[in-house]
C-alpha positions as CSV (number, residue, x, y, z in Angstrom):
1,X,-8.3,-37.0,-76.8
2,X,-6.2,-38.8,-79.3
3,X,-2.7,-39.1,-78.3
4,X,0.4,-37.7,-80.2
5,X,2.2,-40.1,-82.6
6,X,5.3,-38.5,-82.2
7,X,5.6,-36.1,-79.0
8,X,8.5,-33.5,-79.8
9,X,11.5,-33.4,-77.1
10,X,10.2,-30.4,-75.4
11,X,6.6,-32.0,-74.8
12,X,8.5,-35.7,-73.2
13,X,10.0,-33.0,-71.5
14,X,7.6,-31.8,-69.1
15,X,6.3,-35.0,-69.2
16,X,9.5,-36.7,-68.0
17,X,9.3,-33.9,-64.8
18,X,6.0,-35.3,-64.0
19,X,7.0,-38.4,-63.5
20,X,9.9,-37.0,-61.5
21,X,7.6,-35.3,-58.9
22,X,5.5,-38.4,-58.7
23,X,8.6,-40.8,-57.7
24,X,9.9,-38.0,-55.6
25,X,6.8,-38.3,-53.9
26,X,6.7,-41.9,-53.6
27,X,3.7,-42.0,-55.1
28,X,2.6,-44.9,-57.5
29,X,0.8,-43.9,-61.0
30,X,-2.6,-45.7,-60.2
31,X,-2.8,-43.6,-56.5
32,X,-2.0,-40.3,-58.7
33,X,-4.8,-41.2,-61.0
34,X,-7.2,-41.8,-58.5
35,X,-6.6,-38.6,-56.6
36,X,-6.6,-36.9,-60.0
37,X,-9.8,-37.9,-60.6
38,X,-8.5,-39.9,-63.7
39,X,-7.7,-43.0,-65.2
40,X,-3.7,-45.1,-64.9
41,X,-3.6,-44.3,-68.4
42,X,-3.9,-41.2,-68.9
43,X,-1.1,-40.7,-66.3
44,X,1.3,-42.9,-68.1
45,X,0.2,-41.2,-71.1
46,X,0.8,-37.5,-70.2
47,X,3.9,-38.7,-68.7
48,X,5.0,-40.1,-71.8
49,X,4.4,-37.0,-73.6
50,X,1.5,-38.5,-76.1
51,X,-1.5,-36.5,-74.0
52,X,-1.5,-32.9,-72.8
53,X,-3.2,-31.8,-69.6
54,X,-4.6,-28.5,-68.4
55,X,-3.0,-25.7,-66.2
56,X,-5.8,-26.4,-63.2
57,X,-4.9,-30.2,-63.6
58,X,-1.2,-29.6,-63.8
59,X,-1.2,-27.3,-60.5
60,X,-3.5,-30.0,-58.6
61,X,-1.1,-32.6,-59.7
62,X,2.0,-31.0,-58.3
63,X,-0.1,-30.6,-55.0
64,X,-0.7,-34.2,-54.8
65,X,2.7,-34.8,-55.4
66,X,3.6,-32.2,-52.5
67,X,5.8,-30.2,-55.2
68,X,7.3,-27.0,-52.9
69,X,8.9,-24.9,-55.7
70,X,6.7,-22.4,-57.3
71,X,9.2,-21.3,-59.9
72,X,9.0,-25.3,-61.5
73,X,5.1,-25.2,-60.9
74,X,4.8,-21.9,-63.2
75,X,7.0,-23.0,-65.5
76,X,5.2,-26.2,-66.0
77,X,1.7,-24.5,-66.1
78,X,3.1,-22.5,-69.0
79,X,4.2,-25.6,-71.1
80,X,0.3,-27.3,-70.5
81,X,-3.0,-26.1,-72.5
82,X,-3.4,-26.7,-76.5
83,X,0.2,-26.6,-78.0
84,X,0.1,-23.3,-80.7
85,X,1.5,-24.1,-84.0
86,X,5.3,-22.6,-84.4
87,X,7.0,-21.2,-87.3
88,X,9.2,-24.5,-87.4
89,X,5.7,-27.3,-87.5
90,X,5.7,-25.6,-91.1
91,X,8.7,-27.5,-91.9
92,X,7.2,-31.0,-90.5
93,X,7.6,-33.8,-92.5
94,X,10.0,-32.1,-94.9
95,X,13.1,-32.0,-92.1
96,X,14.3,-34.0,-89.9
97,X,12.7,-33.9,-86.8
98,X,16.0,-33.3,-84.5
99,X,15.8,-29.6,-86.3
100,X,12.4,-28.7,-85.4
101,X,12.4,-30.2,-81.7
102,X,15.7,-27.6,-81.4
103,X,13.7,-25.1,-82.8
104,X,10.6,-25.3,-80.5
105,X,13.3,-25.2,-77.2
106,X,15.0,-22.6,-78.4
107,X,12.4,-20.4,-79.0
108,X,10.5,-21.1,-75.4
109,X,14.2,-20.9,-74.0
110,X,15.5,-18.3,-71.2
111,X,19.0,-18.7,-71.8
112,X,20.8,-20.4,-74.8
113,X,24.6,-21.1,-74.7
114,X,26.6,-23.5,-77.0
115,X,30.3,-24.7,-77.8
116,X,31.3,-25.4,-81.2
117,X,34.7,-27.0,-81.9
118,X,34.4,-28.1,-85.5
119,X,31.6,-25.6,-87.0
120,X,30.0,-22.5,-86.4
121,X,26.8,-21.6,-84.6
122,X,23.9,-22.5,-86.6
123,X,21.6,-19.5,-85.7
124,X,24.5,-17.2,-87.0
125,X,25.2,-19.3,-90.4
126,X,25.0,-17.1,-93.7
127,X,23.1,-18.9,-96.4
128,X,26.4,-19.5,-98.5
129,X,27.5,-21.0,-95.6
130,X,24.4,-23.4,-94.6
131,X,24.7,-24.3,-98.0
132,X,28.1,-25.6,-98.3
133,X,27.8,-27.3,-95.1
134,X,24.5,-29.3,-96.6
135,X,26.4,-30.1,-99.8
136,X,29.0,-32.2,-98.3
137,X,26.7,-34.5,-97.0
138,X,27.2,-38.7,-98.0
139,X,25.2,-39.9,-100.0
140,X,24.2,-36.2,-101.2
141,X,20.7,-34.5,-100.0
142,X,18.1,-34.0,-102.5
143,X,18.0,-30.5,-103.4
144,X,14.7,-29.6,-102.3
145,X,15.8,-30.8,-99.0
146,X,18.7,-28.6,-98.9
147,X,16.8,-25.6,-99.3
148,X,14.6,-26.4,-96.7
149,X,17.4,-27.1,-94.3
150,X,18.7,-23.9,-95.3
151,X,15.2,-22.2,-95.1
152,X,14.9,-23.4,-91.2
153,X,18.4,-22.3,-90.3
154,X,18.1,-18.8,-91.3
155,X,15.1,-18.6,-89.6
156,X,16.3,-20.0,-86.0
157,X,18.1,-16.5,-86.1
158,X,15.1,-14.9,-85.2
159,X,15.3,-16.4,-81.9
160,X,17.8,-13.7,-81.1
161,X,16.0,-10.8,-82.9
162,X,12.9,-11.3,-81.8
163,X,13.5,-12.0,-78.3
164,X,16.4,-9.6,-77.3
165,X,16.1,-10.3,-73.6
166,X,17.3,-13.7,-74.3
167,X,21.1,-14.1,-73.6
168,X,22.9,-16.0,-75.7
169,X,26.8,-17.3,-75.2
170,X,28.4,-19.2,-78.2
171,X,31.8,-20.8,-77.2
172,X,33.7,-21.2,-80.5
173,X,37.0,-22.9,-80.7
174,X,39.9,-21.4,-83.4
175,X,39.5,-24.5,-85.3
176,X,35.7,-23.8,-86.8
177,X,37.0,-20.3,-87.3
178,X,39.5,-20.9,-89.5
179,X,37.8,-23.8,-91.0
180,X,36.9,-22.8,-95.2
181,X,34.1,-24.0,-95.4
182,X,32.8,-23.4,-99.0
183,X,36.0,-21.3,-99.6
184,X,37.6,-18.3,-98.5
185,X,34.9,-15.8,-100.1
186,X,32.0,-17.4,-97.7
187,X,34.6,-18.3,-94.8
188,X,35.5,-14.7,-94.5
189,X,31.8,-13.4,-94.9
190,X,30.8,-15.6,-92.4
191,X,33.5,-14.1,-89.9
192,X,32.0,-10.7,-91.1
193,X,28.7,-12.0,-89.9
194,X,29.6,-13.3,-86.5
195,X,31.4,-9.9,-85.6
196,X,28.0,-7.7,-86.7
197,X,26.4,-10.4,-84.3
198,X,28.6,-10.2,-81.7
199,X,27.3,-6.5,-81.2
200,X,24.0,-7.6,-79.6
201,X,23.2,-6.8,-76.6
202,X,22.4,-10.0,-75.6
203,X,24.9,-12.2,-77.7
204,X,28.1,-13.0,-76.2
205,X,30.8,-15.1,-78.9
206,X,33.8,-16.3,-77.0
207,X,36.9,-17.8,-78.9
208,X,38.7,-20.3,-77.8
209,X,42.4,-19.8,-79.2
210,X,44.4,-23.0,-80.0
211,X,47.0,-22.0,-77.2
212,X,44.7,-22.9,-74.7
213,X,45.0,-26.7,-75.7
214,X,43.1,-29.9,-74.0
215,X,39.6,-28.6,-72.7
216,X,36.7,-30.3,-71.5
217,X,34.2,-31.2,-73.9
218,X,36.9,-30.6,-76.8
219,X,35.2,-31.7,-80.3
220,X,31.6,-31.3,-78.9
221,X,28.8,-29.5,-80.4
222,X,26.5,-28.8,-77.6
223,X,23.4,-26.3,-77.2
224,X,22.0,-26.1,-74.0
225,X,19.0,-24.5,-73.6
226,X,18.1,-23.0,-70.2
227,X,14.3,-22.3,-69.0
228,X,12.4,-20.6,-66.6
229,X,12.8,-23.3,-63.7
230,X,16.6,-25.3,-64.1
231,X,14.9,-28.6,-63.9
232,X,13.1,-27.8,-67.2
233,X,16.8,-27.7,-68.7
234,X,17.9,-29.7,-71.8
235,X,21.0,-30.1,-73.6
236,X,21.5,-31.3,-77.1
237,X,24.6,-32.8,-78.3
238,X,25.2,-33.4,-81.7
239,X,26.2,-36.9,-82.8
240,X,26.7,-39.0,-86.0
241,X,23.4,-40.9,-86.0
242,X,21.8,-37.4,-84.7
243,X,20.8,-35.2,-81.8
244,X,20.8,-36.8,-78.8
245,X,19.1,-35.1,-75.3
246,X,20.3,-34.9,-71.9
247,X,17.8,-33.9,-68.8
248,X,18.8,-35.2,-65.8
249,X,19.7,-33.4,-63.1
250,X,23.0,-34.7,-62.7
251,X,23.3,-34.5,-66.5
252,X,22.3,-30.7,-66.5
253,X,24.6,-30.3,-63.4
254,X,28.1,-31.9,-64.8
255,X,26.9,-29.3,-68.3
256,X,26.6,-26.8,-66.9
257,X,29.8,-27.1,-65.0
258,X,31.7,-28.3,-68.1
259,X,30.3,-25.1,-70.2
260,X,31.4,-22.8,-67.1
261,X,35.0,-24.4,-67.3
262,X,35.5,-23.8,-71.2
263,X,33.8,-20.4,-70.8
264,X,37.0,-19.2,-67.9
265,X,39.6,-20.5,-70.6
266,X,37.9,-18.9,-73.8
267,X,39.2,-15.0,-74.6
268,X,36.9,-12.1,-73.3
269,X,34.8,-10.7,-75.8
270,X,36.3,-8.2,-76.8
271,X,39.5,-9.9,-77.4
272,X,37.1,-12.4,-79.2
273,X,36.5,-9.9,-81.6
274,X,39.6,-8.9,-82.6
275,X,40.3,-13.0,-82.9
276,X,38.3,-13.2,-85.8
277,X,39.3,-10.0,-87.0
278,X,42.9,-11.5,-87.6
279,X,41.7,-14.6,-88.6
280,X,39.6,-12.4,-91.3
281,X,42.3,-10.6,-92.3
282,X,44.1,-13.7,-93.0
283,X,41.8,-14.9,-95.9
């Protein structure tokens, strides 16, 4: 089996949580390989995310490592076997990779929630939107570029669509919903959008008004992505040189905290909605 050049954030995911069981259970990686039945590097290697391992191999690992939570062993069995191709590998090598590793977590995800401070939710961008955000990059994007960035955004949305039983919860702060970007005709037809989304059964949007003032985590742009089994958690968190992950338990824990406390300050949704009603109105 050749390894992966580049293991995407979701495959070093389950990898990482292997190695977790194994120190949990005291367990060095040449005694794991021998009881496997394998070699030292093949542990280090799955562990590292470069080689995949089967769902009988994965079960009979997390029995050598005396794993007692079902819930984590399925939902570690259903990240193993061949990787299937997803819409976003057709965008490899075009993108940036930070897009397409959200993309795959996203789409295997059980729960999805995110705060916004300065911009709105990318799943819920229009194109013109997209667009004008792309366009204000320094030094400028090539164009072909652009439209591909635009091209994968649109079609994150499907996420939602396709998987209705997926709850969603976007925490967006006044500021990114008054912000013009690209002008007052696309500002206000992206309100327009995030109020028809809004009506989903399983998308909740939550303003937070300026009156609130200091929160925790103000000016962060966070996703985090929720799976079947909590450990399997991971957060992104936008940054100037790029995405950057979180999935420690502790890191997962003082998140999902953090999101809980914006969430009790934001407005209900219903008052959300009439929120960027006004703020429409205004334009």
């Amino acid at each position: 089996m050749a390894p992966r050049q580049t293991p995407t954030i979701r495959q070093r995911r389950f990898g990482q949580e292997l190695r977790r069981l194994r120190d949990a259970a005291g367990m060095s990686a040449p005694k794991a390989a021998e009881l496997l039945g394998t070699d030292r590097t093949t542990i280090s290697n799955v562990e590292a995310g470069r080689f995949g391992i089967s769902e009988e191999r994965l079960r009979r690992l997390a029995s050598i490592y005396e794993c007692a939570d079902p819930t984590l062993v399925d939902a570690l069995a259903a990240m193993t076997g061949g990787r299937k191709s997803g819409w976003w590998d057709e965008y490899r090598g075009k993108i940036p990779p930070d897009f397409l590793d959200l993309s795959e977590l996203e789409h295997h995800a059980s729960q999805l929630r995110t705060l916004q401070t300065a911009h709105m939710p990318g799943m819920f961008q229009t194109e013109d939107h997209a667009r004008a955000l792309f366009d204000m990059f320094i030094p400028a994007l090539p164009r072909l570029e652009i439209e591909l960035r635009i091209a994968h955004r649109l079609a994150r949305h499907d996420t939602i669509t396709k998987h209705p039983s997926v709850p969603y919860t976007g925490l967006i702060h006044e500021s990114a919903l008054r912000m013009q970007i690209g002008g007052r005709r696309v500002a206000k037809a992206q309100l327009n959008r995030l109020l028809e989304e809004s009506e989903r059964a399983n998308v909740k949007l939550l303003t937070i008004p300026f009156s609130v003032g200091g929160f925790s985590m103000a000016g962060d742009s966070v996703m985090y992505v929720a799976a079947d089994s909590h450990h399997l958690d991971t957060v992104q968190v936008d940054s100037p040189i790029g995405a950057v992950y979180f999935d420690s338990p502790t890191q997962l824990a003082n998140f999902r905290t953090r999101l809980d406390s914006v969430e009790q300050v934001a407005l209900n949704p219903s008052a959300s909605r009439d929120a960027i009603r006004d703020i429409a109105r205004d334009l």
